[in-house]
N, C-alpha and C positions, 0 to 999 in steps of 0.2 A: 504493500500500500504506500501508495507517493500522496506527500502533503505538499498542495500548492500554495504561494503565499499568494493575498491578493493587498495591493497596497489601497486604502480608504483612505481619501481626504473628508473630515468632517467637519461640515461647519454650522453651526451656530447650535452647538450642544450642551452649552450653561443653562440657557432655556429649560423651564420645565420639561416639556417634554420631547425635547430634541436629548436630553441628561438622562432621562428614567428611562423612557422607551424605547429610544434608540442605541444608544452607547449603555444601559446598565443592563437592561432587561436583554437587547439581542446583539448588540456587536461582541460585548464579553462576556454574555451568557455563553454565544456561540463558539467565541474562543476558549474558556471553560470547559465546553461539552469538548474537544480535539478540533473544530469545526463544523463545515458542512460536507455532507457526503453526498458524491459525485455517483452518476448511474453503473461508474466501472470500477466503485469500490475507493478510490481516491477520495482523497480530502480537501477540501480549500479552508488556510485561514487567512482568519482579517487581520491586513496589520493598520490601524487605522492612525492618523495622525490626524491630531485636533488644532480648528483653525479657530481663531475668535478674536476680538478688539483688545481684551484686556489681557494683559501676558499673565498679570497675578491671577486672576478665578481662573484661565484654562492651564497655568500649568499647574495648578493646586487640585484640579481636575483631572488631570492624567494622571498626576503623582498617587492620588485617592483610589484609581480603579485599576495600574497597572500597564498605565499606556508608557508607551517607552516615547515616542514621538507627539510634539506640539509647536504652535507656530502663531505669529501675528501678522504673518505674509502669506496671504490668499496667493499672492501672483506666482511667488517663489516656488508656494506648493505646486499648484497648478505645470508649472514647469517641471517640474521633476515626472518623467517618463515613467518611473518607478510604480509612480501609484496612478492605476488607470482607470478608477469610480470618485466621482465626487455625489458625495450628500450633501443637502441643504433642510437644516430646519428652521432657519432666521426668520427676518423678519418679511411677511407677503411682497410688499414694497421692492423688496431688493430681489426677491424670485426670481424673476425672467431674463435681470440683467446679469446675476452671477449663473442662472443656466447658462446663458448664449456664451458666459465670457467659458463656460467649462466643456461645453460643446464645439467652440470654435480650439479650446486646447488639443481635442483626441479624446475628451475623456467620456464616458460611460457615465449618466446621471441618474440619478433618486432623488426625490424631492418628498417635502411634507405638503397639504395642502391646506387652504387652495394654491394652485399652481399661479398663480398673476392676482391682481387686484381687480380687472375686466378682460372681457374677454377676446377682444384685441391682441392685447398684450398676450393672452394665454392661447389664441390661435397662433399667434407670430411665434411663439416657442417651441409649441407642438410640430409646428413646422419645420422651423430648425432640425429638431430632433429625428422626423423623419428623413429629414433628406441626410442627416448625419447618418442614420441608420441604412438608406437603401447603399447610399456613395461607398461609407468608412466600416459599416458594420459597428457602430456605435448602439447601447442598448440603453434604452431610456424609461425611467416607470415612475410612478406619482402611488404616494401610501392611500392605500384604502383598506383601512385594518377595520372596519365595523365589521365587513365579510368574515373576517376568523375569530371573530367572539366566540364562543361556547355557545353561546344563548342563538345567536342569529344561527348558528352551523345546525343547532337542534332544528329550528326553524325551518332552515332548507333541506333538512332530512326528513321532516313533516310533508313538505311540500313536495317533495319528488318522490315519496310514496302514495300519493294522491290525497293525504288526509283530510285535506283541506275542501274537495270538490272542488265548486266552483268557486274561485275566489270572491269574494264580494268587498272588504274593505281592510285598511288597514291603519290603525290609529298612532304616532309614536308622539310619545310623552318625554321629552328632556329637558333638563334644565337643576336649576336648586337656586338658595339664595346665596348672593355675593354680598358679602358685608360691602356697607356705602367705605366705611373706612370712617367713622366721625368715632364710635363708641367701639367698633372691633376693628382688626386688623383685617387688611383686605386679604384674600384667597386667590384673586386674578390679577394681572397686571394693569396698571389705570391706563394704557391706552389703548385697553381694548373697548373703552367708553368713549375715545376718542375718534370721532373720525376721519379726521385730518392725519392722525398718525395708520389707518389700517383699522380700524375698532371698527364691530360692531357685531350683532351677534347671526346676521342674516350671512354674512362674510365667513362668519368663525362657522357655521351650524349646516346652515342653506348648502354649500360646497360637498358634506357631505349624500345629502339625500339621493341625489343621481345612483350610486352607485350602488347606495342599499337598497334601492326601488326597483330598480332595472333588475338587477342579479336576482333579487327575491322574489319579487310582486309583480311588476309588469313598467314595461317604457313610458317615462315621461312623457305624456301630450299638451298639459297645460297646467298654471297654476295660479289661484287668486294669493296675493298676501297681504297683509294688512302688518305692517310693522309698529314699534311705538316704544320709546325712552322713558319709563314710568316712573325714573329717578334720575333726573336732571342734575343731579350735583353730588359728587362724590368728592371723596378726601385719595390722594395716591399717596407714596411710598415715603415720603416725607411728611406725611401728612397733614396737605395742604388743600385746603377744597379746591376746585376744577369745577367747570360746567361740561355736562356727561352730556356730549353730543350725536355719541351712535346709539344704535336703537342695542336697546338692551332685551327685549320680546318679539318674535315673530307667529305668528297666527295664519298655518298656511292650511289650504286645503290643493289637492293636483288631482287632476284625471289620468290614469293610467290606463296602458294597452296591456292585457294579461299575457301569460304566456302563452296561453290555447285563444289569443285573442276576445277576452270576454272583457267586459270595463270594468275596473278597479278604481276603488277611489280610496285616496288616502291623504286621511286628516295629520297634521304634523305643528306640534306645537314648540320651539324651542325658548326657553325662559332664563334668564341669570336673576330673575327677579319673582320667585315661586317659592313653600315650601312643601317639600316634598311628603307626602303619604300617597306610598306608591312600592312597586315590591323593589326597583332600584333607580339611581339617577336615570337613566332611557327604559325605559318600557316601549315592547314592540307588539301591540293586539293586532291578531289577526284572525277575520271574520270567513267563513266560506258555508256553502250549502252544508258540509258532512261534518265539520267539524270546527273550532276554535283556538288558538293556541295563542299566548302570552308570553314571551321572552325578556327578560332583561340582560345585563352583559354577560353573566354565567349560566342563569337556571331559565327553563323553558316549562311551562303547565301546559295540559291540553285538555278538552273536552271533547268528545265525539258527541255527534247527533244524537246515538241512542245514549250518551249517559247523561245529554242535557235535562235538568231539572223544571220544574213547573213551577214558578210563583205566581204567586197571585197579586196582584194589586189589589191592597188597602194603606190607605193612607190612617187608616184611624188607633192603628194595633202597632207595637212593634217589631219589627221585621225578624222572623224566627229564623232563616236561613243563615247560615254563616257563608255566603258565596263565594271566599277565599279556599273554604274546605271544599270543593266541589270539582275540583281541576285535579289532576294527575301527574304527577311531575314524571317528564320525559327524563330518563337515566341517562348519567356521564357514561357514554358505552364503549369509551376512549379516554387517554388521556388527553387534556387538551394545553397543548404551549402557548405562550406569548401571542397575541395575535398579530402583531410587529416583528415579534422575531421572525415567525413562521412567515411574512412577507420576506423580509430581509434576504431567508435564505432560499425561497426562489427565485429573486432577481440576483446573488450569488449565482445560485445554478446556470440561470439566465445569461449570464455575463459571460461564464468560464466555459460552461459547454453548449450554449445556445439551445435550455432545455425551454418552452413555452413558456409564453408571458403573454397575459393580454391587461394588466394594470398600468398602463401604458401613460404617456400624457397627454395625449388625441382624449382617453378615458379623460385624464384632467381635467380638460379642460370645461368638460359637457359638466362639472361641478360651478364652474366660473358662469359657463351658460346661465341655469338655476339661480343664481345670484341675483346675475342682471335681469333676470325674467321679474324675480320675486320681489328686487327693487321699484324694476318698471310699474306692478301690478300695484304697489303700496301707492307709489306716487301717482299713478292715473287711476287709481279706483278701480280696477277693472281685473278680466281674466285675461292673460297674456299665454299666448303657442309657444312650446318647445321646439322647434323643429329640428331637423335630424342634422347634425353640425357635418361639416366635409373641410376634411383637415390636407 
């Protein structure tokens, strides 16, 4: 058995979760486990070198999980032949320019999303990418980890056993409270209140829904949304109060094409400003003729048709059912990894032996679509078409 090395430039890994997800939980999880294994028994590891503004927090950071290389010269890295993957989990703003600068170097990308800040910008890179790809062989993918939760993986084992019949709807609940920052200390960064810096939560939330609607429930055809700032002034990291300028709520409903073509419709509510009773932060209901099932990040419930119960409506009595106890929890029938990691190490695979990919950032960008759709629809009132992007 031959160990390949693969060199990783990372950048902007101080960040929450560019720190946990990416470099704790899968790049030195991965190096940990011996690597990743290859289809002819070979190994690939990552040697990853971390890039970032402040030389004190990134080399206090390699020093802390075992990275032998770090840096405060992007360009420098960049040059060095050596390592031929660049990661990005900075800030949205800078995405597309340090894509082009890492794709015009040779190098192989990953990125966190959303991939641009419109979708312009996120067509223009997608673009890059593929001509990088058909020209140089260059391999390029954008994170969509909701797909390998536990919870949603239950979900589509559901679904591709027919559980569901015909789909009919699908509800997802996310969100929790973010201290304002006057009486607690904040939990999110203050310029994701900002909009002028990249904030907001249709930006932060909306980017994801593409990918877990398509893969799970059915393609995007349209979407009303109604956004809204329900706490206009927060305190940041100093702090100092701020007038909170991005929308901190979104309130979407979309029409979807099923996958046996039947209409889906899914309610989608995203909140920094909710408190939760609910079985986790996202909750994923999902409605059909045959049956019902409920997801959060790990645990998934189900009801079938025949074990659905009868209530009754009375308003005058107290409700005797406990309809928490009435669902069945679908078994871990697996063990289930990192849902990051487990991306990571098939655009690895992807990279070294050209094993399938299709999280692509053409995929990307149709998150940045969504965006622009759901901001359009806030601000004209109305329902606005998805249509099928051509990259």
């Amino acid at each position: 058995m031959a160990i390949q090395r693969l060199g990783i430039i990372m950048h902007g890994v101080t960040g929450r979760m560019g720190m946990n997800q990416h470099l704790i939980r899968s790049i030195c999880a991965i190096r940990a486990q011996g690597g990743v294994s290859l289809s002819n028994g070979d190994k690939v590891m990552p040697d990853p070198i971390l890039i970032g503004r402040n030389a004190e927090k990134i080399a206090a950071l390699a020093q802390a999980h075992g990275i032998a290389r770090w840096g405060t010269d992007l360009d420098a890295a960049l040059a060095n032949a050596d390592d031929t993957v660049f990661f990005d989990a900075g800030t949205t703003q800078m995405r597309p320019t340090l894509l082009a600068k890492a794709i015009r170097a040779g190098k192989h990308v990953y990125c966190e999303k959303p991939i641009a800040t419109n979708l312009n910008e996120a067509v223009e890179i997608a673009r890059l990418a593929e001509e990088a790809s058909a020209k140089r062989g260059l391999k390029h993918g954008a994170v969509q980890d909701k797909l390998f939760l536990p919870g949603l993986r239950k979900l589509d084992m559901l679904r591709r056993a027919g559980f569901f019949g015909r789909m009919l709807s699908v509800r997802i609940e996310f969100g929790y409270w973010v201290f304002e920052g006057d009486l607690q200390p904040i939990q999110r960064p203050s310029w994701n209140y900002r909009a002028e810096d990249g904030g907001g939560i249709i930006l932060d939330t909306v980017c994801h829904w593409p990918y877990v609607l398509d893969n799970l429930f059915g393609d995007v055809q349209s979407i009303s949304c109604l956004g809204a700032t329900h706490i206009p002034q927060r305190w940041d990291e100093a702090g100092q109060p701020y007038a909170a300028t991005a929308d901190d709520a979104a309130y979407c409903t979309l029409e979807l094409k099923g996958h046996n073509g039947e209409p889906v419709v899914a309610q989608v509510n995203s909140s920094w400003t909710t408190r939760v009773r609910r079985d986790d932060l996202v909750t994923f209901h999902v409605d059909g003729t045959h049956g019902s099932a409920v997801a959060g990040l790990q645990e998934c419930r189900a009801q079938s048709r025949v074990a659905t119960p009868r209530p009754v409506w009375n308003p005058d009595i107290k409700q005797t059912m406990n309809f928490f106890d009435q669902w069945q929890d679908v078994p871990d029938s697996q063990v289930y990894d990192n849902g990051f990691k487990i991306q990571w190490e098939h655009f690895i695979r992807h990279v070294v032996e050209d094993a399938p990919y299709r999280w692509t950032l053409p995929e990307g960008t149709k998150g940045v679509q969504l965006v622009e759709a759901a901001l359009q629809s806030w601000k004209e009132r109305r329902w606005v078409d998805v249509p099928a992007l051509k990259i």
